[in-house]
C-alpha positions in Angstrom: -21.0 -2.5 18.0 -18.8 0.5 16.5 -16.9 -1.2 12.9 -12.9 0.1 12.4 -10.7 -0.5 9.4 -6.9 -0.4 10.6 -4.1 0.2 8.8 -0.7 -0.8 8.8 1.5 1.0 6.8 4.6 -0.7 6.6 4.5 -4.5 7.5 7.9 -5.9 8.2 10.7 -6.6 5.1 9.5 -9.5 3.6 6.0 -9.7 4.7 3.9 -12.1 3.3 0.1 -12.5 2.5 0.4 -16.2 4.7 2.0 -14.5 7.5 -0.5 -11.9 7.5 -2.8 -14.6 7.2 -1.1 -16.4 10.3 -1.6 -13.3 12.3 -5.1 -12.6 11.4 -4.9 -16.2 13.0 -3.6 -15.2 16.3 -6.2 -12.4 16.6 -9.2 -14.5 16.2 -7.7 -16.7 18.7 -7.7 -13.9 21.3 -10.3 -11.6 19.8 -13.0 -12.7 22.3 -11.1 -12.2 25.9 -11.8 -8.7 24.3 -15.1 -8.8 22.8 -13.8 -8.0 19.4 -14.7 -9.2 16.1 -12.0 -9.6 13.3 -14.2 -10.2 10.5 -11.8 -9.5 7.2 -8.5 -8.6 6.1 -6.8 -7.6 2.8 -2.8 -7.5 1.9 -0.8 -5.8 -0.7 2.4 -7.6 -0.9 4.0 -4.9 -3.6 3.4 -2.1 -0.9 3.9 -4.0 2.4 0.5 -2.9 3.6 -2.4 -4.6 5.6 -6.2 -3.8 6.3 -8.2 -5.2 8.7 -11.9 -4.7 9.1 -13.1 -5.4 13.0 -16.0 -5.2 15.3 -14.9 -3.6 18.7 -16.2 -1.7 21.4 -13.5 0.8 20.9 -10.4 1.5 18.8 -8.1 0.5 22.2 -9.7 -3.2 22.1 -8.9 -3.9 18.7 -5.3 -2.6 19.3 -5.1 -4.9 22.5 -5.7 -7.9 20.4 -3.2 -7.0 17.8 -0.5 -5.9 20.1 -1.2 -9.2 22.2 -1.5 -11.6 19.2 1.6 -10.5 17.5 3.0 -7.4 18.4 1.8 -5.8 14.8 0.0 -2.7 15.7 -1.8 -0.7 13.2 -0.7 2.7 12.6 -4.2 4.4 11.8 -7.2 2.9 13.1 -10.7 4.5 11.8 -14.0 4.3 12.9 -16.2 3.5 9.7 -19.8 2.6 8.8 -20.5 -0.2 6.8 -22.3 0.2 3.4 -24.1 -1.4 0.7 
């Protein structure tokens, strides 16, 4: 299954690591009515941005999940391959 890291550039003011975590929450709770895979994320708090590393069929299913979960779409989404 295709592997994407997305981005989100600007989380809301006062953003936390924990409420990122709460969302990555959401999305795993969701993630399979789409046949996605969430498997990591990663915060900077200093810069307000977010990462997420997930397991989709396509870039649109991983956006479904976040938009569902919590309404915090990514603002780039790329299509990686994993290394060693």
């Amino acid at each position: 299954m295709p592997l994407f890291i997305d981005v989100h550039e600007q989380l809301p003011e006062g953003a936390t690591a924990g409420d990122v975590a709460a969302a990555h929450t959401a999305d795993l709770s969701l993630q399979e009515q789409y046949g996605v895979n969430y498997r990591r994320y990663w915060v900077d708090e200093s810069s307000g941005k977010a990462f997420c590393l997930v397991e989709a069929p396509d870039a649109e299913s991983a956006i479904a999940v976040h938009r569902e979960a919590h309404g915090l779409v990514a603002d780039r989404i790329f299509e990686v391959v994993e290394g060693g």
